[in-house]
C-alpha positions in Angstrom: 0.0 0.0 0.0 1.0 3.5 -0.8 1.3 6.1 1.8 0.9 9.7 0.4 3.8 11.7 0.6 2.6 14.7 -1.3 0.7 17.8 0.2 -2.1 19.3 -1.7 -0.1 22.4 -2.9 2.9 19.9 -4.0 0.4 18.2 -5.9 -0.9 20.9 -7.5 2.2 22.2 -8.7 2.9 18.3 -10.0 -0.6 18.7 -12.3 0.4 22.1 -13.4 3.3 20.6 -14.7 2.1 17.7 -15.8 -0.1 19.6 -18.1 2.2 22.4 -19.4 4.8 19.2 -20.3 2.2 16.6 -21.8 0.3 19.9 -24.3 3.5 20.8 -25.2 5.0 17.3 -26.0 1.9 16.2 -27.5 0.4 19.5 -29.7 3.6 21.5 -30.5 6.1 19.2 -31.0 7.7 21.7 -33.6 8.4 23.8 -30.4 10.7 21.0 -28.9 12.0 19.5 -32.3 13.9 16.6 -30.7 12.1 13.5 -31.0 14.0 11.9 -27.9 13.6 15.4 -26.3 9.8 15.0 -27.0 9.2 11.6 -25.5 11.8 12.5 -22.1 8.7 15.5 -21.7 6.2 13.1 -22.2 7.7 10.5 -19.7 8.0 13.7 -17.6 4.7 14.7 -17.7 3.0 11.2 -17.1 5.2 10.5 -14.1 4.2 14.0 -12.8 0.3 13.2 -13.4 1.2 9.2 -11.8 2.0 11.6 -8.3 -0.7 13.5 -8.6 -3.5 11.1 -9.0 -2.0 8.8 -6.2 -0.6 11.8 -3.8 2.6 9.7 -3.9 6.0 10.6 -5.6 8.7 7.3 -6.1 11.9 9.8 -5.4 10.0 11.4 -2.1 9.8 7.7 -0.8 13.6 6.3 -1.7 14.7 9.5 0.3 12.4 9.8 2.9 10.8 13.2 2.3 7.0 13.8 2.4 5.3 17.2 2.4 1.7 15.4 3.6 0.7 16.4 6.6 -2.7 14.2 6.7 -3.8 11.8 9.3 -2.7 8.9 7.5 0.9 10.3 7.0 3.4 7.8 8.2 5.5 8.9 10.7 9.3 9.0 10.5 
């Protein structure tokens, strides 16, 4: 099970991103030109929107960092 590790504002900011990188990747690709470049920015954006929909980031939890304050945070 998955313990959320992201606040509401970090996970905010992650959908933010998540769009800005997956409408850029995906409708102006001229804008980025690389096709490598492109998919890393798609990658980017899917892993961002991943964290956002389960309030839980991969790198947060190998290092032990967790901006959730909730009453199911787990307590270090």
């Amino acid at each position: 099970m998955l313990v959320k590790n992201l606040s509401p504002i970090d996970r905010a900011i992650r959908g933010i991103v998540a769009v800005v990188a997956l409408t850029t990747a995906i409708f102006f690709p001229e804008v980025i030109g690389d096709p490598l470049l492109q998919g890393i920015l798609v990658a980017f954006g899917l892993l961002n929107a991943i964290s956002l929909v389960f309030g839980n980031c991969l790198v947060y939890q190998l290092t032990g960092i967790s901006t959730y304050k909730g009453a199911d945070a787990k307590d270090s």
